[in-house]
C-alpha positions as CSV (number, residue, x, y, z in Angstrom):
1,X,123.0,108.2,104.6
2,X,120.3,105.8,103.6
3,X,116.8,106.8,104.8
4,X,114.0,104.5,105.5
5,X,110.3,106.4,104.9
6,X,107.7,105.2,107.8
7,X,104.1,106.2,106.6
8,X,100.9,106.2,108.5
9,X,97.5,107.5,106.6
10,X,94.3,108.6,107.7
11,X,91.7,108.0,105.7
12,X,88.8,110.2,105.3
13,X,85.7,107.9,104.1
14,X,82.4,109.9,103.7
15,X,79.9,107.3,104.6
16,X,76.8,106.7,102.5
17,X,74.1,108.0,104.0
18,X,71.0,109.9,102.6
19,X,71.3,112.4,105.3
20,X,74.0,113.7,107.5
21,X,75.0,112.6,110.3
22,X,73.4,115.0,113.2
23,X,70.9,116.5,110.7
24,X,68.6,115.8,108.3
25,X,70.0,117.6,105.4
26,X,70.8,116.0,101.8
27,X,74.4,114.6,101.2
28,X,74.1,115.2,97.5
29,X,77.1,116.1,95.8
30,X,77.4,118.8,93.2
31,X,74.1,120.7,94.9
32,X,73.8,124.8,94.5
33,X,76.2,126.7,98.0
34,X,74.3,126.3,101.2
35,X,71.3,124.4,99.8
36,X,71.6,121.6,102.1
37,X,72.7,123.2,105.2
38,X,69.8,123.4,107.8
39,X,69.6,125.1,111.5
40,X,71.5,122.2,113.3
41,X,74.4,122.3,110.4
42,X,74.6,126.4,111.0
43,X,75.0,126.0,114.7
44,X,71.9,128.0,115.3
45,X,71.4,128.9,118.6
46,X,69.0,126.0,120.5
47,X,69.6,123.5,117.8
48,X,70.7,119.7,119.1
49,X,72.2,116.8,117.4
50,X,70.1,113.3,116.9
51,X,72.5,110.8,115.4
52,X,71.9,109.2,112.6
53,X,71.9,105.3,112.9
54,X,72.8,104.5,109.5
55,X,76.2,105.9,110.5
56,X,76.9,104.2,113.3
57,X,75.6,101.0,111.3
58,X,78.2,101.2,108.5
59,X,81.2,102.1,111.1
60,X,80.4,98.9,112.5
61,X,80.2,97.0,109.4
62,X,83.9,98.5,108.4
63,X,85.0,97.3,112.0
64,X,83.9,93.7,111.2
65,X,85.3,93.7,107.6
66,X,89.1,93.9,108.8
67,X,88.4,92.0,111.9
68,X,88.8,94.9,114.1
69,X,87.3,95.3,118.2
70,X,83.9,96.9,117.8
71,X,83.3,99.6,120.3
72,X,80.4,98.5,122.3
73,X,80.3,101.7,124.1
74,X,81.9,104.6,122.1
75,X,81.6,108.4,123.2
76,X,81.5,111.5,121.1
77,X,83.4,114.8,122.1
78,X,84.0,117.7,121.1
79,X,87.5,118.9,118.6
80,X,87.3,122.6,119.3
81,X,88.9,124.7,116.6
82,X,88.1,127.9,114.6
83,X,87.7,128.4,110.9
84,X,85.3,129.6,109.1
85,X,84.2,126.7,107.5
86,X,83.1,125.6,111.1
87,X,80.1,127.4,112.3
88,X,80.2,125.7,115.8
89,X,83.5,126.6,116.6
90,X,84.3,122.8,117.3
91,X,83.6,119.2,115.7
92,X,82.2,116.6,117.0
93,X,84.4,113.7,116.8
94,X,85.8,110.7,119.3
95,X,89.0,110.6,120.5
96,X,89.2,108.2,123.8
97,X,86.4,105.9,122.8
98,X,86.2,105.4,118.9
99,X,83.5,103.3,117.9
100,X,86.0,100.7,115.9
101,X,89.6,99.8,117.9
102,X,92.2,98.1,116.4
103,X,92.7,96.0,113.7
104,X,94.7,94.7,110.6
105,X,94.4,94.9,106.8
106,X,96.0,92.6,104.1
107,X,97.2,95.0,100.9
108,X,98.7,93.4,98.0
109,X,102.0,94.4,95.9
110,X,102.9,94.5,92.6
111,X,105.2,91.9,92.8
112,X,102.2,89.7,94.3
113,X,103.5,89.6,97.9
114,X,100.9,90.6,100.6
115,X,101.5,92.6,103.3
116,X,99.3,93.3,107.0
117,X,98.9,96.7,107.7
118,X,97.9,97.7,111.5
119,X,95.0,99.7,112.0
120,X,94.6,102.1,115.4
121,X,91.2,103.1,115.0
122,X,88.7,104.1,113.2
123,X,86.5,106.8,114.8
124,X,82.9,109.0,113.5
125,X,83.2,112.2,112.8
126,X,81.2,115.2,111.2
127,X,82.7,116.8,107.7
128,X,83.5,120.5,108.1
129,X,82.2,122.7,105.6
130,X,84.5,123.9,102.3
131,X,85.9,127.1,101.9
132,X,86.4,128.6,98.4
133,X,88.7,131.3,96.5
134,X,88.4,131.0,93.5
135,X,85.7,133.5,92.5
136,X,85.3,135.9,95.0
137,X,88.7,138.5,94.3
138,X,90.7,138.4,97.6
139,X,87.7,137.5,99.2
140,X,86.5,133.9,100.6
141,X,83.3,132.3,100.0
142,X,82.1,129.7,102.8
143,X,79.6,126.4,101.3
144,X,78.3,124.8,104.4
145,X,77.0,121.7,102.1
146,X,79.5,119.7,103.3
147,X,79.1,120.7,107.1
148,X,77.8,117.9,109.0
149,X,78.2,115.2,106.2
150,X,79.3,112.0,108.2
151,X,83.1,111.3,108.0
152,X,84.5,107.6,109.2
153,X,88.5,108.7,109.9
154,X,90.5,105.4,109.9
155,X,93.8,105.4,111.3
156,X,96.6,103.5,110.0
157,X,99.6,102.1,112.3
158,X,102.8,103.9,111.0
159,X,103.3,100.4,108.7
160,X,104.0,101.9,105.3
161,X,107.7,101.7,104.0
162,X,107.2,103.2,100.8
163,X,104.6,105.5,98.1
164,X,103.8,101.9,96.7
165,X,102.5,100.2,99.5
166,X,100.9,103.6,100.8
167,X,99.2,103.5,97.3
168,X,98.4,99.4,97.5
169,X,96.8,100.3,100.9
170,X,94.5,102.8,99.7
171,X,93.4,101.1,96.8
172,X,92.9,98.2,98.8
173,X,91.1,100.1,101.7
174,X,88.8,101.8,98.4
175,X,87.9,97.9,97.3
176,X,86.8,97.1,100.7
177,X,84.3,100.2,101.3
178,X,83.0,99.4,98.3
179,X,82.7,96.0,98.7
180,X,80.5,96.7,101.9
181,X,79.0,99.4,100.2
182,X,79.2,101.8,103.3
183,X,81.0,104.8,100.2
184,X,81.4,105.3,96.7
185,X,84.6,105.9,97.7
186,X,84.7,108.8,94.7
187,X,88.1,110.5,95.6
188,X,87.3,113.3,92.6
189,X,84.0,114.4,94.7
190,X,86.0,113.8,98.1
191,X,84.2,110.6,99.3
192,X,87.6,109.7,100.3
193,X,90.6,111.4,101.1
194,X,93.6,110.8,102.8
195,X,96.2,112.6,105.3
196,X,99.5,111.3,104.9
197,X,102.1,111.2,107.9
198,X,105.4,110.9,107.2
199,X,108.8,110.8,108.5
200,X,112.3,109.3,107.9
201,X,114.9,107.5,110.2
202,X,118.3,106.0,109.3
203,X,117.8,102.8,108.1
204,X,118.3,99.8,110.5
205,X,117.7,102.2,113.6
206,X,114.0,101.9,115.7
207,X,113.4,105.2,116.7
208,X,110.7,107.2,114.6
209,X,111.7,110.8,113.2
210,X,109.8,113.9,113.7
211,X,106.7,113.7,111.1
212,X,105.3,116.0,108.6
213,X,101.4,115.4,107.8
214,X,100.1,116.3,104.1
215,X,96.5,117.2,104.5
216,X,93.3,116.1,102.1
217,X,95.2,114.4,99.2
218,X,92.2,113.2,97.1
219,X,94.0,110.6,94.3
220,X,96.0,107.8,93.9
221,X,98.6,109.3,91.9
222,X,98.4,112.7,94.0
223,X,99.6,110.9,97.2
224,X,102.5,109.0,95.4
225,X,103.7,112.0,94.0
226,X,103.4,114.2,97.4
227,X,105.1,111.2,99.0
228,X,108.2,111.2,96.8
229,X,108.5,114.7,97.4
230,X,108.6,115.1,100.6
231,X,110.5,112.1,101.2
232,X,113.5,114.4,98.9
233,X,112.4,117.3,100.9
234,X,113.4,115.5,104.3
235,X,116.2,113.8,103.0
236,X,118.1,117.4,102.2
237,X,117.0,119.1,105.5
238,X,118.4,115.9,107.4
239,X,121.6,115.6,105.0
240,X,122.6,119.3,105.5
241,X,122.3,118.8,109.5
242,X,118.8,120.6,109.6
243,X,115.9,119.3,111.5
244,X,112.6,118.5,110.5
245,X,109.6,120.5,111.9
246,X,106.5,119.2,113.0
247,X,104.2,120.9,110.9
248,X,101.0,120.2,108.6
249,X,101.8,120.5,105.0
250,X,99.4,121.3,101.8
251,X,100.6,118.9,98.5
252,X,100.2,121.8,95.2
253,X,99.5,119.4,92.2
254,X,100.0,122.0,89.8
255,X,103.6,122.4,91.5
256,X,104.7,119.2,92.3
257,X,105.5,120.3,95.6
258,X,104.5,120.1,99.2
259,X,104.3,123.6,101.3
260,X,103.9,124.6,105.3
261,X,100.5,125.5,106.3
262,X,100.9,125.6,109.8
263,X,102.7,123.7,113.1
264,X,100.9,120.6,113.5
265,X,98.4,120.4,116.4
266,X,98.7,117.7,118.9
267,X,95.7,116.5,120.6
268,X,95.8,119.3,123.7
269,X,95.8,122.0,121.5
270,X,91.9,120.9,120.4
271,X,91.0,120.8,124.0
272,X,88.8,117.7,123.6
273,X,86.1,117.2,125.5
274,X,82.9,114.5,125.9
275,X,80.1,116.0,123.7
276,X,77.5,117.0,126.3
277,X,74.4,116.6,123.9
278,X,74.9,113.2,122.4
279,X,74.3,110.0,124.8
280,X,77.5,107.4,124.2
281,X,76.4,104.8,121.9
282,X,76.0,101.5,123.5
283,X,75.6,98.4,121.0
284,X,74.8,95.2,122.0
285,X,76.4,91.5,120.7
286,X,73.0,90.8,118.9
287,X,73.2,94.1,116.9
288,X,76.9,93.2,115.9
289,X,76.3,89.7,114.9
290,X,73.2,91.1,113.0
291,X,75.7,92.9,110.9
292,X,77.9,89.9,110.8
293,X,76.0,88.1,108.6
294,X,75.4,90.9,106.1
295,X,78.9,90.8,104.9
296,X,79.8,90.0,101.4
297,X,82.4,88.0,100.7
298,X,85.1,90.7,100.9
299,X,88.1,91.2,98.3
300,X,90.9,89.5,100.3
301,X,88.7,86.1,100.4
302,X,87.9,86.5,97.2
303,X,91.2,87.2,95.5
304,X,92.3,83.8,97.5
305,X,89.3,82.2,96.2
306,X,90.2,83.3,92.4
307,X,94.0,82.0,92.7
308,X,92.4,78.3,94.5
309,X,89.1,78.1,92.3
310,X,90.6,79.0,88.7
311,X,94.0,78.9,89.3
312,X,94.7,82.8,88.4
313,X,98.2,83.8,89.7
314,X,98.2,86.2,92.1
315,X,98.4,89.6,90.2
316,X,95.2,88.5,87.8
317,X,93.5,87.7,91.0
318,X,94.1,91.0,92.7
319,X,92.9,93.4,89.4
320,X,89.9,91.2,89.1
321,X,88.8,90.8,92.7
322,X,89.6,95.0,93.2
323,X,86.1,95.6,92.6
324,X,82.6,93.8,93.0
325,X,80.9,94.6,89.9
326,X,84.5,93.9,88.2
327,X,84.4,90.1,90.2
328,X,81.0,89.7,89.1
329,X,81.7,90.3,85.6
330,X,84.4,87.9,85.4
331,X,82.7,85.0,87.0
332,X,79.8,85.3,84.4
333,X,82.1,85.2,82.2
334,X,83.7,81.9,83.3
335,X,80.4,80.5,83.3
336,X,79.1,81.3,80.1
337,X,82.8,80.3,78.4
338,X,84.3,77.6,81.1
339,X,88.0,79.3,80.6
340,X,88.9,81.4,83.4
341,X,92.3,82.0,82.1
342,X,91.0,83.1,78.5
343,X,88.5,84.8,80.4
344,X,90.8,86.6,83.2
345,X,93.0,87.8,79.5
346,X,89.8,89.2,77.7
347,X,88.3,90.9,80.3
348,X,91.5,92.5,81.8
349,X,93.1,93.6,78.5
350,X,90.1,94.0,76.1
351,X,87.1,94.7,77.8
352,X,89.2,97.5,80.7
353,X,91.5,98.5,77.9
354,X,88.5,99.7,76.0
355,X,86.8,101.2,78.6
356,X,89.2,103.3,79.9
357,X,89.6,104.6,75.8
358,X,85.8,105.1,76.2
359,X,86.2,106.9,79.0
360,X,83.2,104.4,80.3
361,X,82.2,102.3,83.4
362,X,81.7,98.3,83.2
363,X,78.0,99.1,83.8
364,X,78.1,101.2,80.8
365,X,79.9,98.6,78.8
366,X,78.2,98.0,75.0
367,X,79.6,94.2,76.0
368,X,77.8,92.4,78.6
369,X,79.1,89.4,80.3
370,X,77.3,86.9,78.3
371,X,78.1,88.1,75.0
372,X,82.0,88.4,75.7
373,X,81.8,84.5,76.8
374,X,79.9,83.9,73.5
375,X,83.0,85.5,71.8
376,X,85.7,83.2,74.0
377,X,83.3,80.2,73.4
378,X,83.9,80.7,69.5
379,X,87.8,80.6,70.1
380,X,87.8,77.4,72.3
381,X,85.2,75.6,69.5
382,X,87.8,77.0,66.4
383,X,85.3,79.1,65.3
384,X,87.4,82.2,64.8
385,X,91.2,82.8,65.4
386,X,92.2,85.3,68.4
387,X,93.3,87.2,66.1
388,X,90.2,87.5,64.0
389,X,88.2,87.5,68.1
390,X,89.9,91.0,68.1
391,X,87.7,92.5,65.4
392,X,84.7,90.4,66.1
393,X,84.7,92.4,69.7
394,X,85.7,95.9,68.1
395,X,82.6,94.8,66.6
396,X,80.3,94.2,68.8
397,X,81.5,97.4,71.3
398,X,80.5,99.0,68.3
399,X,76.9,97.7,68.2
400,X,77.1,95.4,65.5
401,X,75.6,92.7,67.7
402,X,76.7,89.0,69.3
403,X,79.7,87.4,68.4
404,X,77.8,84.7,65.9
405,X,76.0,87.4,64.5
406,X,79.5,89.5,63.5
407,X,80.8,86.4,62.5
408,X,78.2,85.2,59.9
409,X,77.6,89.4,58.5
410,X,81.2,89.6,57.6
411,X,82.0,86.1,56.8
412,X,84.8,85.6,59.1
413,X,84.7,81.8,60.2
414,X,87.7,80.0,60.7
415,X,88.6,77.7,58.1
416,X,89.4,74.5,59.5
417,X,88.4,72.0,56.6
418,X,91.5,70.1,56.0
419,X,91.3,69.7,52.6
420,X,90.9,73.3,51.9
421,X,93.9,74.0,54.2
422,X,95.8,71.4,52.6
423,X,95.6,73.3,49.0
424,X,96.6,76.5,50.5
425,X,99.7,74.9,52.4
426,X,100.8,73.1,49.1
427,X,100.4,76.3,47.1
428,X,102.7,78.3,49.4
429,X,105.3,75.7,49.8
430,X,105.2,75.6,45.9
431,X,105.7,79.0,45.9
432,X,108.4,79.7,48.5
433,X,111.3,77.0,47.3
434,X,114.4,79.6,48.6
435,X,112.2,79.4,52.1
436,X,111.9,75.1,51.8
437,X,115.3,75.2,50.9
438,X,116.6,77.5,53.9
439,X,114.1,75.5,56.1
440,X,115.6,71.9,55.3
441,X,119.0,73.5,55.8
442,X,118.2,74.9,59.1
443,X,119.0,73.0,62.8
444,X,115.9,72.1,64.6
445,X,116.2,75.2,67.3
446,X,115.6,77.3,63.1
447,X,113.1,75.4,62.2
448,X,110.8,76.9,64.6
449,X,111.6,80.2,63.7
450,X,111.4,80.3,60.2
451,X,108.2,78.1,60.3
452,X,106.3,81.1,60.8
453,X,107.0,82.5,57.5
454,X,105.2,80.1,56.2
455,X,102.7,80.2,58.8
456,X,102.2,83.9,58.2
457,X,101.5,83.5,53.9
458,X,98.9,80.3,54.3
459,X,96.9,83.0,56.7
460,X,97.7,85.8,54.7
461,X,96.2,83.6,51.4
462,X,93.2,82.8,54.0
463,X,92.4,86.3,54.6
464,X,93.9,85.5,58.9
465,X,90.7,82.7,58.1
466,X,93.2,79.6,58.7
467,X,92.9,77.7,61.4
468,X,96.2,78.2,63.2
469,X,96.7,75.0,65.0
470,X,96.0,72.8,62.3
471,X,98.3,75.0,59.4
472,X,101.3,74.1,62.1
473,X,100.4,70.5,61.9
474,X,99.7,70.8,58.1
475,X,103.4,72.4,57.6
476,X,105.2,70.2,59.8
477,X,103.7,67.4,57.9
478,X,105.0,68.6,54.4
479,X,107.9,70.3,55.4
480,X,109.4,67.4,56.8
């Protein structure tokens, strides 16, 4: 039997705010256990929810950046549950009326295809506190930091096929909150994290199979991994005549494996009701259009902008438009060089190759923007060789200054005087008389080849100083 996977993620996005959203307490990460949990976050008897507008702000401005329906009247209720990690004994969430309705969002492919993604909703919501095991010896520690800290869940249409494009979606989702700068979208600090629902159906056939959901998967690579394994978990219930259960799963990293926690809820079991202490939220047209014009140019536009503007192909245009800062980078970098190819090749291989070795962010990088389109600017002007651009920037991440500046200290302009190049072409010619001979021997389709022999001894005699275009035209000269 061949099984198609259908996929639909929600997407936990801590929205940033200074405060929480029904309190004033900090949303600091990393602070001490219960330091930033006041009377309203405890559930204190007498203590009422304001709403923080910031919230409602940034839900909107995610509504408008995937072209979504704004709810101009949305409603909070109550999600009533226990744990322990919930002092009220509910959530206050929105079910009927969310404050963003449906919508669609383009994600990108390796291959460079796009794909639109449909969105249900995207609803506010208040971040339960965290529970924790580790240290307390068969006991459980409750840090109600978290509690209150104001959650944006968006919903995804069950549109995914595949781990890739589950992946591509929430990479593409991260750029965008970013972008609009409503989240760091930090996954390792739980800024976002995703539930993944997932089922499988005969392929060809309409009818959707009973789902499993994997809570709180917090990386990329963790919810491709949890994907594929549950896709071979359903696969040998369904093969062997079982049938899946309808349960909420936990993905165990350290296992590779996904595990039951419990059957899954459906939307009765929370016993939803309108929160009775919070007033809906009415916004008006001028408050959305207000917001309207705040909006960056967003990644999608952007990327099409790249591939139209500097004629990237599609995958270039995707890395480099991923992230703002990234896009900014790059676009100095054009400007100070006037190459965007050369420029879209430096900055994605070099410049993030190193940085990941380094274990360091682009605003940490030792090479600014400017100085990188110094160093391209000495390539296009036959300065320096790429080959010899490679040590000039080990250089300069190392501190040793601009690109002229390594350059002149360690003597390594390109030598394009002809009549020097000319001596060291004739001296290896005069030196290599079984290569001339096996070269004027050789078919046209050889010649190419076993040029670069020749090629590779003039820049060997030049210390890789040679100007490599014109030691081509040099040797085809006297070769011929």
């Amino acid at each position: 039997m061949q099984w198609e996977t259908v996929i639909g993620l929600e997407v936990h996005l801590q929205l940033a705010t200074v405060s929480k959203i029904f309190s004033g307490s900090a949303t600091t990460f990393g602070a001490e256990p219960n330091t930033q949990a006041s009377a309203v976050d405890l559930a204190m008897p007498g203590m009422l929810p304001v709403l923080n507008e910031q919230a409602v702000h940034f839900a909107v401005l995610f509504g408008l950046g995937i072209g979504a329906e704004i709810g101009m009247r949305s409603v909070f209720d109550r999600k009533n549950y226990f744990y322990p990690d919930l002092p009220k004994g509910y959530q206050i969430s929105q079910f009927q009326h969310p404050i963003v309705g449906t919508g669609t969002f383009e994600i990108q492919l390796e291959d460079g295809s796009t794909r639109d993604i449909g969105i249900t909703r995207a609803h506010l919501e208040e971040d339960a506190g965290k529970s924790l095991h580790e240290d307390f010896h068969g006991q459980t520690g409750i840090d109600l930091n978290r509690a209150g800290t104001p959650l944006l869940e968006i919903v995804s249409e069950p549109d995914l096929r595949s781990a890739a494009e589950a992946v591509a979606y929430l990479k593409a989702m991260h750029s965008l909150v970013t972008y609009l700068g409503i989240s760091d979208g930090n996954m390792a600090e739980g800024s976002m994290r995703c539930d993944i629902n997932i089922s499988l159906r005969p392929v060809g056939t309409e009818t959707l199979g009973t789902r499993a959901e994997i809570k709180n998967v917090n990386s990329f690579r963790f919810v491709e991994k949890a994907i594929h394994h549950e896709f071979a978990r359903q696969a040998d219930i369904l093969e062997d005549g079982g049938k899946i259960v309808q349960e909420t799963r936990l993905y165990d990293a350290d296992k590779d494996e996904t595990r039951s926690m419990r059957s899954k809820e459906v939307a009765n079991d929370y016993r939803y009701f309108p929160e009775p202490d919070l007033l809906p939220i009415v916004i008006e047209d001028d408050y959305v259009e207000a917001l309207r014009q705040q909006l960056p140019e967003l990644p999608v536009q952007k990327r099409h902008r790249f591939v139209e503007q500097y004629a990237l192909g599609n995958y270039d245009a995707n890395v480099l438009a991923s992230s703002r800062e990234l896009a900014d980078y790059f676009e100095a970098v054009v400007a100070g060089c006037g190459d965007a190819k050369i420029a879209a090749n430096w900055v994605q291989g070099d410049l993030l190759g190193q940085l990941n070795r380094s274990e360091l962010s682009l605003g940490a990088s030792p090479v600014s923007a400017e100085a990188l389109a110094g160093l391209i600017t000495r390539i296009l002007d036959n300065s320096i060789s790429g080959k010899i651009a490679k040590q000039v920037f080990e250089a300069m991440w190392q501190g040793e200054g601009s690109a002229d500046e390594v350059i002149a200290a360690r003597g390594l302009q390109q030598v394009s005087d002809s009549g020097e190049l000319e001596s060291m072409v004739d001296e290896v010619i005069a030196g290599s008389a079984a290569q001339v001979e096996q070269y004027l021997a050789a078919d046209e389709g050889k010649r190419k080849k076993l040029v670069g022999y020749f090629v590779g001894q003039v820049m060997k005699l030049s210390k890789g100083q040679a100007n490599p275009k014109m030691v081509n035209e040099l040797l085809a000269k006297k070769l011929s």
